[in-house]
N, C-alpha and C positions, 0 to 999 in steps of 0.2 A: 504494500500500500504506500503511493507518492505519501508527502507530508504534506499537510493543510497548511503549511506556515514557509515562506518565502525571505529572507534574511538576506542583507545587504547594508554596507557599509554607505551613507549616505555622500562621505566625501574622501577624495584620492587619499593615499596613505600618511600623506603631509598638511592635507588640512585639517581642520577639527574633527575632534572623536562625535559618532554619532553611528546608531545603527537603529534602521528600521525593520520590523518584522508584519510581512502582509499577510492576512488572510485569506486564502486564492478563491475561498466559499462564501466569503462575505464581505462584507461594507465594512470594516473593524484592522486596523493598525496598532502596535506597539511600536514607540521611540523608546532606546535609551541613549538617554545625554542631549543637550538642547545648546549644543554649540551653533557654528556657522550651520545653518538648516535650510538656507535660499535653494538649492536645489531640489526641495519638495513645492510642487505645487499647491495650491491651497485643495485642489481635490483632494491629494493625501494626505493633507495636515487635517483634514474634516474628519477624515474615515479614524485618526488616531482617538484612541479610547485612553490607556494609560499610558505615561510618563516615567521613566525611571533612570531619576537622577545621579550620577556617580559622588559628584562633588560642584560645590558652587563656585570655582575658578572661571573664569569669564570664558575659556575656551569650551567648558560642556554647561554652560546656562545663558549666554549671550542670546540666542533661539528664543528664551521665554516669550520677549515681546513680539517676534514675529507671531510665535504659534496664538498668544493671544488673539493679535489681531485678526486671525483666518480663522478662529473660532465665535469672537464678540457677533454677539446678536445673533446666536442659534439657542435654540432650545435643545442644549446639551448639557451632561456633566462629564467632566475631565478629571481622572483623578491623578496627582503626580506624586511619585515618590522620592524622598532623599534623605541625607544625612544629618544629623544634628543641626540644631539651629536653622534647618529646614523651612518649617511654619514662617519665621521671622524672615528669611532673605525672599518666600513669596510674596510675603505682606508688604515687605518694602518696593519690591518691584511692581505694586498694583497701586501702592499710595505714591507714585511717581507722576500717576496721571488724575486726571478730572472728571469724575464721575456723575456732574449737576444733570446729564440728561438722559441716564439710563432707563429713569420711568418712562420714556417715549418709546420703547422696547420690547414687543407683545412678546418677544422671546426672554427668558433670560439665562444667561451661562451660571453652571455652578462649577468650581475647581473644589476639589475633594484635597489636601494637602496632607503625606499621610509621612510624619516625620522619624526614622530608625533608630532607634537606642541598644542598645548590649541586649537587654531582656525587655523593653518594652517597644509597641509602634502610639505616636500623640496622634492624634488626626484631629482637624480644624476644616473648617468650611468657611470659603466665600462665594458670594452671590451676587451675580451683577445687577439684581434688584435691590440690594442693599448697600450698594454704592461698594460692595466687596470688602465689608466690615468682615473682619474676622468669628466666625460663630460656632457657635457646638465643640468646645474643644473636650477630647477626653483623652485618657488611653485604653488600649487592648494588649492583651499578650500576644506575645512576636514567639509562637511554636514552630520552632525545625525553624526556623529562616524562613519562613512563607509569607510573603508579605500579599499574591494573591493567589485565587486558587477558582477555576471555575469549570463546568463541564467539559472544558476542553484543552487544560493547561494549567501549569504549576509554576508561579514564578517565584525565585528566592534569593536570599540576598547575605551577604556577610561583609562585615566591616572591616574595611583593610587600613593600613596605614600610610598615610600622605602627607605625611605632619600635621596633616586634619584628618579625620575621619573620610572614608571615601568607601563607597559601594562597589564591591561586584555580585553580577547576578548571574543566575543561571535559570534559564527559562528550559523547562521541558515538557513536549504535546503528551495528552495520557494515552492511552490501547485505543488504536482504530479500530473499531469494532464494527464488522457490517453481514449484513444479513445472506449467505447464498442461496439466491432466487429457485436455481434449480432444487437446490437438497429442499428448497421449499415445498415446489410442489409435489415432491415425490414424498413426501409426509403426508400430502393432502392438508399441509394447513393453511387457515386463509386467515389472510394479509388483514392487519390492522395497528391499531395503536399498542399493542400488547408486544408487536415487535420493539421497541420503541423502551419498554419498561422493561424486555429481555436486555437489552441493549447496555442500561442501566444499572443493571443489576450485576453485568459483567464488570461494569466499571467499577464498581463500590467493591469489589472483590466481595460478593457473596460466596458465600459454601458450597462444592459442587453438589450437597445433599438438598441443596435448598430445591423445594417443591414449586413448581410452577404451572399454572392452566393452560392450555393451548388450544385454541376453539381451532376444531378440523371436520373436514368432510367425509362422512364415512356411506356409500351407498346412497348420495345423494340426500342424506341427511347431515344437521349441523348437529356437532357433538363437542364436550369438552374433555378433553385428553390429561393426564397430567403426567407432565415429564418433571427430570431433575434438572438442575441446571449444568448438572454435569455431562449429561445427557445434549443438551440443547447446543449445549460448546462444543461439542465431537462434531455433534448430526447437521447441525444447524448455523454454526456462527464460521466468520474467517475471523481473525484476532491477529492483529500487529503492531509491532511496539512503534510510539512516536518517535518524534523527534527531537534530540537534547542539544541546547545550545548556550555556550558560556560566553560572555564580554567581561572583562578585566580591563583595568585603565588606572593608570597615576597612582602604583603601587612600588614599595621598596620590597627586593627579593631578598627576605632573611626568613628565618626555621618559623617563626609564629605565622604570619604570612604567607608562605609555602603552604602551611598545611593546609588554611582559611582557605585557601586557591584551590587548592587539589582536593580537597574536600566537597568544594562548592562547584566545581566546572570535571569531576570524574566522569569519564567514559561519554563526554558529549561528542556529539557526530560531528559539530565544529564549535569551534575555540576562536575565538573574538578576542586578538588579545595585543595591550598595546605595546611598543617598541622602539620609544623613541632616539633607543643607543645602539653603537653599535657593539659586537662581543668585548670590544679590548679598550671599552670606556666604562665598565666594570663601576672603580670608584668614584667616577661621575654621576655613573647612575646612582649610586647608595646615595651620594650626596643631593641629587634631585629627589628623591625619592621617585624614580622609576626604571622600569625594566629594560635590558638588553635585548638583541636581538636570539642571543644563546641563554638567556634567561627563559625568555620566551618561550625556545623551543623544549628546554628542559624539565617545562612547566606542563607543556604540551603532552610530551616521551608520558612525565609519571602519572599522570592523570589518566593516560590512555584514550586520549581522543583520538577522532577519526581523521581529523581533518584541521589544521591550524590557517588563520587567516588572521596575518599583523597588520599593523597599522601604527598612526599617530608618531611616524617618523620625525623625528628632529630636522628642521628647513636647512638647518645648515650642513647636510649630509644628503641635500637632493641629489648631487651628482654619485652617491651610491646607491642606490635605489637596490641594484641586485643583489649589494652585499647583505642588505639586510633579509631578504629573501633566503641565500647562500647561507648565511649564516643561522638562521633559525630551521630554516632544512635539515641542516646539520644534526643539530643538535638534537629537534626531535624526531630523528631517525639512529641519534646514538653513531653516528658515525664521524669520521674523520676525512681531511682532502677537501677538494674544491666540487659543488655543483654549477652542472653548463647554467647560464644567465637564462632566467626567464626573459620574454619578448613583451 
């Protein structure tokens, strides 16, 4: 089964971090990071649902006011996530403008602000009918790193070190689960909404003992059958795993953080992850606090991903373009020697 979730880096590897995630079956987008974002159109800056912030440095939050503005005056809610102090650097970026004629506005926008702590998430609301006063603030508990979680995906997050706090996330699609038509009708059962709560019921990992109805046609009469669901997942379902995918950004590579990483971004199919040194700028990087290009890929090797895809290259290292590639290759392949230059 393809993945319902389409992932791309919004800008070349030396301009701002930023990655969008489409859904190829719906109206509905994920951003993370809200840097330079002029290369989305406002069609795709509509279809975004949530936001997920790494860190509030101007190269991954500069974006806020566009994506505002291609959102002001729908009747939507936007919810955006980030790190400490979170709540406070949105608030300020709304009370930068003038709100005196929102009331003329039959729509109005709400932003959901949903802010990370160690063991807690605050979450606060504004509302463009309230001139985007700050409202409803409370906290929830932040279990497993999940900060959201819906019929069709799991999004999580852990707190790396930046000299500030900074987010990485790892998004992963749950079990595609779909009905074979044929083994359908050679059961003789007929089609309805009950498919629909089988479907459901795979997801939530029920018990293969768990008991189920199955309304079928037996001799031209309607009858109701009951299988197990263990039954129903042999005879009846195709079942395949999603899709896992990690983004990493504006982290220092030492043992606490390593593990946060490989923890957070294991066994994804791809690896989102930043690069703005290259292998033999090592103590530069610590001293920035971020990752090399043999960081990168060594992050990549232990996690056991499918697939690595760097980025957020340092400008002043544009004329290496391929070392950076060459070199995180390297690395997560565990190997030694020179790879031929990408094109």
């Amino acid at each position: 089964m393809k993945s319902a979730l389409n992932a791309s880096l919004i800008n070349d590897p030396f301009g701002d971090p930023g990655l969008i995630v489409n859904f190829l079956f719906q109206k509905r987008a994920l951003l993370f990071d809200l840097g330079d974002i002029s290369a989305l159109s406002n069609a795709e800056l509509l279809k975004v649902s949530h936001v997920f912030v790494s860190h509030t440095h101007i190269d991954h939050f500069i974006g806020f006011d566009r994506l505002l503005r291609a959102v002001f005056g729908r009747e939507k809610t936007l919810t955006l996530f980030g790190p400490e102090n979170f709540i406070k650097n949105v608030e300020g970026k709304l009370a930068g403008f003038t709100w005196n004629l929102v009331d003329r506005y039959e729509e109005s926008l709400t932003i959901d602000v949903v802010e990370v702590k160690e063991e807690k998430l605050i979450k606060s609301s504004f509302r463009a009918i309230d001139k985007f006063q700050q409202t409803g603030k409370k906290e929830v508990s932040f279990p497993n790193g999940v900060l959201l979680e819906d019929s069709s995906l799991v999004v999580r997050a852990a707190i790396l070190e930046h000299r500030v706090p900074c987010l990485g996330f790892s998004l992963e699609e749950k079990l595609h689960v779909n009905i074979n038509k044929g083994r359908l009708e050679t059961m003789q059962a007929v089609e309805g909404p009950w498919l629909n709560d089988l479907k459901q019921l795979v997801l939530e990992g029920k018990p293969d003992d768990h008991s189920f109805d199955v309304p079928c046609r037996r001799d031209g009469k309607s009858v109701i059958e009951q299988f197990t669901l263990g039954q129903l997942k042999e005879d009846l379902v195709d079942i395949s795993p999603g899709q896992k995918i990690g983004y990493i950004v504006d982290t220092v590579y030492n043992e606490p953080n390593k593990k946060r990483i490989i923890d957070l971004i294991r066994s994804s199919d791809i690896f989102f992850c930043e690069s703005p040194f290259l292998a033999d700028e090592e103590a530069r990087g610590k001293e920035r606090c971020h990752l090399t290009s043999h960081q990168a890929g060594t992050l990549a090797r232990e996690a056991g991903v499918k697939q690595l895809n760097i980025f957020h290259f340092s400008r002043k290292h544009m004329p290496h373009r391929e070392r950076f590639y060459n070199e995180a290759e390297l690395a997560f392949k565990g190997t030694t020697g020179t790879l031929v230059s990408k094109s």
